[in-house]
N, C-alpha and C positions, 0 to 999 in steps of 0.2 A: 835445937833443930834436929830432928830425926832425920834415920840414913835417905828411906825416902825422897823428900823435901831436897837434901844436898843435892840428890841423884837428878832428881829433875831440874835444879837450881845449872848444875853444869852443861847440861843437854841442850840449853838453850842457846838458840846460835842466831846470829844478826839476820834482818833483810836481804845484806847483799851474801850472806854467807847460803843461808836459803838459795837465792836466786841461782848461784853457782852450782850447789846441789842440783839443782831440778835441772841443771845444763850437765850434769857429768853422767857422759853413757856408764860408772860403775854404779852411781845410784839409781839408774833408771830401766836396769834388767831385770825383771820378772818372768820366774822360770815358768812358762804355760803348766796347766792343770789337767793335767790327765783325769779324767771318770774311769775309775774302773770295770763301773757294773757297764755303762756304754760303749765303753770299747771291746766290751765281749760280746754284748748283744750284736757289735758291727759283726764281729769274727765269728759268730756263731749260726749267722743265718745261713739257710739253706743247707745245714747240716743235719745227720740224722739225728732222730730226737736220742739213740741211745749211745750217739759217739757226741757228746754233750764235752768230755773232756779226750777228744782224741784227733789227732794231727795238729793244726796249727791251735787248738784250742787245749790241747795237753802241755800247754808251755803255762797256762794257769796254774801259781803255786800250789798244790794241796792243801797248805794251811789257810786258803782263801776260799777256799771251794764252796762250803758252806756256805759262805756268805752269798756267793754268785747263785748259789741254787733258790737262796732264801729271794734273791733279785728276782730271778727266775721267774719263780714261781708266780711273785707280786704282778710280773707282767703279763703270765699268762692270764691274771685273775683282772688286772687293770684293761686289756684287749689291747696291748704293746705286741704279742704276739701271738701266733697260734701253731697247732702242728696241725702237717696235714695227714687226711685220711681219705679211705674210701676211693672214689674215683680222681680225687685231685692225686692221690700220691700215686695211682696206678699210673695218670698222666706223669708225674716227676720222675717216673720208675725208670721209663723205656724213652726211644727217641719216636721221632715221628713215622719214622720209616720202619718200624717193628711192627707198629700198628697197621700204616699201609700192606705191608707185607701180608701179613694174617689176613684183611682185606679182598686184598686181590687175590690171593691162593681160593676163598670163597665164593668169589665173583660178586662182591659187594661194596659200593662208593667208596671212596676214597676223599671224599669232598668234606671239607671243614676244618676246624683245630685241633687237637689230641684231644680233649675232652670228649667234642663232637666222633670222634672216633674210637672210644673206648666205650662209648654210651653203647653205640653200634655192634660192637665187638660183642658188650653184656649183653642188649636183646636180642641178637642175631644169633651166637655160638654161645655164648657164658662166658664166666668171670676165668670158668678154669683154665678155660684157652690160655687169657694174657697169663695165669700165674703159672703155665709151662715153659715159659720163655726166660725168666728170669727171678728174681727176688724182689719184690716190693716193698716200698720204704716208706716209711714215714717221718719228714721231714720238719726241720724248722721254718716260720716264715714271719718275716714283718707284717704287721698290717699296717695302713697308710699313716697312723698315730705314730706307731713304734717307729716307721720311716721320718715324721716328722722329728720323732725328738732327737734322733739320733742327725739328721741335719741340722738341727739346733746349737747341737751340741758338736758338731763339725766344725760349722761356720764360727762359733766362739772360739775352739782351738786354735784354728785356722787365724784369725784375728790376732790372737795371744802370740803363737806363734810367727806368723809373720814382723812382731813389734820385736820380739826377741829376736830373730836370725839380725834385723836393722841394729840393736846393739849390740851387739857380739861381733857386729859387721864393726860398728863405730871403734869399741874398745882395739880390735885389731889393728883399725887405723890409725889409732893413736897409738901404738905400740904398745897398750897394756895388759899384753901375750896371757900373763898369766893370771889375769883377775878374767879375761873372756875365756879359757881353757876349764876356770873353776868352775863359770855358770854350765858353762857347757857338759862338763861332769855331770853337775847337780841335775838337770834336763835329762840327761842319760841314764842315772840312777832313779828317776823318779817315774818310771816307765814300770806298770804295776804288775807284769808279767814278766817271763824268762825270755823276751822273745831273742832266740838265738840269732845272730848276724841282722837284726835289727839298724844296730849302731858300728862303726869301724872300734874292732875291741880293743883300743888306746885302754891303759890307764891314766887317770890325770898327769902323771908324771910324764908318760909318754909321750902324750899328745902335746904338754907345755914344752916338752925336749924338741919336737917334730915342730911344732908352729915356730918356738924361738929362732931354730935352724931357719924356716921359710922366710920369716920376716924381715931377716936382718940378711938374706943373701944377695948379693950383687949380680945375678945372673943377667936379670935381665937391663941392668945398667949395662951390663959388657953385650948384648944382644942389640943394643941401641932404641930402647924405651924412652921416651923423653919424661923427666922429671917429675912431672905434677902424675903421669900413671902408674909411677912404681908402687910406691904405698897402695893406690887400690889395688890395683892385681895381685899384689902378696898377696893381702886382707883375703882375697878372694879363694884365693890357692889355701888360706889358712882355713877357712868357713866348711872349702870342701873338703877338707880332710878331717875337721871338727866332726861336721855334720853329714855334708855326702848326701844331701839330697836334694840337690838340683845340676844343670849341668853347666859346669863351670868352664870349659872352654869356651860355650854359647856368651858365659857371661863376661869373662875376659873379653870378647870380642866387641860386644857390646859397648863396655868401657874404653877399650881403646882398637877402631874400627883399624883395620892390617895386621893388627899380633900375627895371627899366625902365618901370612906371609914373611913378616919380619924375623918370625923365627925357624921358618925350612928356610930362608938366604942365613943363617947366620952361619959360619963356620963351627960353630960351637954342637949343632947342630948335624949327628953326622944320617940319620933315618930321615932320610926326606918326604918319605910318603908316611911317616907317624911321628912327628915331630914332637906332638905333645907328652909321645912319651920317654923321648930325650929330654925333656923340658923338667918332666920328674924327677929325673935321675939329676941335672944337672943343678937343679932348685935346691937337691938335698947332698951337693957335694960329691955325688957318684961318679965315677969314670963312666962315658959313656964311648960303648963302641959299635959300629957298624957291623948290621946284621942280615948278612947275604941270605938267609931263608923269608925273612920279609918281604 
């Protein structure tokens, strides 16, 4: 029998062993799929065409760039996008009221869109007029395609994502801190840019140390939470501190409708008008004290 053969000879697992698989939130997290050429095109629109790698688009690694250009390019040649020129960038250039201005100083309408009033501007005084006022630019722009595919490609993340925060949500509820900490790493790392404060900058270790702490604290058993809401609320407290992008007071409250009057009454609780953020301090063991500039 070759190694192969054995290898797949052992892998093999019953009915009910299958069945229990496809019921364990650790084998049923799949980390969503980041595009990278798409999530630049989101980030890149209505930028200028020559700051291509600059403010939130200069967190693009350098050793990717090439590649993004070679993208680039494919979509200006596919009609994903286009740059503007001519009188649409002299419209993006200025606000509407630069235009009016110029306008009225002439004694001439005021009536229409920027376009309709830069068209005005050129046959009435000239183009030199507007390009005394400021710098004109030539921008990036979606056309209704490239807006298509990039909602495409939203709503599939979107989907992905939503299936993953539910078991990340699970695993925490079962207490298995640090198999949900891992995916949730891997999610973090798998994000194809440097995007700075993106994510809360835990290290895996950190964030396993910080959720363990949340999960297994008795806070809000001493706060008077009734039983069956503890484990959610942790989970929930642990999700946001993972993740951190949604708002998880709204959603504690949700879960169990009075938390937060239950916790400005609780003695535990000394900030009555920011409760939740005694709630922090007390969830991770902190002395908490009252703060007269509050």
């Amino acid at each position: 029998m070759s190694i192969l053969s054995f290898f797949e000879k052992v892998q093999k697992t019953t009915p009910q062993q299958e069945t229990q698989k496809q019921n364990n939130p650790k084998f049923l997290v799949e980390v969503p799929q980041y595009n990278m050429n798409l999530e630049y095109l989101d980030m890149v629109k209505g930028k200028r065409i020559e700051h291509m790698f600059f403010g939130s688009t200069s967190l693009v690694p350098k050793e990717k760039r090439d590649d993004i250009i070679s993208f680039f390019d494919k979509c200006l040649k596919d009609g994903w996008v286009y740059v503007t020129k001519g009188k649409e960038s002299i419209a993006n250039s200025f606000t509407k009221k630069d235009f009016t201005q110029i306008l009225k100083d002439n004694n001439l309408s005021v009536s229409g869109n920027k376009i309709d009033l830069v068209e005005r501007i050129d046959s009435n005084l000239g183009i030199d007029k507007l390009q005394k006022i400021g710098e004109i630019v030539n921008t990036i722009k979606l056309t209704d395609l490239g807006k298509s595919k990039i909602e495409e490609y939203k709503t599939e993340f979107n989907k992905q994502k939503d299936a993953f925060d539910q078991n990340i949500y699970n695993l925490f509820l079962l207490n298995e801190v640090e198999e949900a900490c891992i995916h949730v790493s891997l999610f973090k790392e798998s994000y194809p840019f440097n995007r700075s404060g993106f994510f809360m900058s835990y290290s895996n270790e950190e964030l396993y140390n910080k959720c363990k702490k949340i999960r297994s604290s008795d806070i809000i058993k001493k706060i008077g939470v009734p039983e069956m809401y503890q484990g959610p609320i942790l989970s929930i407290v642990c999700m946001y501190d993972s993740l951190g992008d949604f708002d998880y007071k709204k959603k504690i409250e949700e879960t169990y409708t009075g938390f937060e009057d239950l916790l400005t009454r609780s003695d535990l609780v000394k900030n009555k008008d920011y409760p939740f953020m005694d709630f922090q301090n007390l969830i991770m063991g902190l002395k908490v004290e009252k703060h007269d500039l509050l």
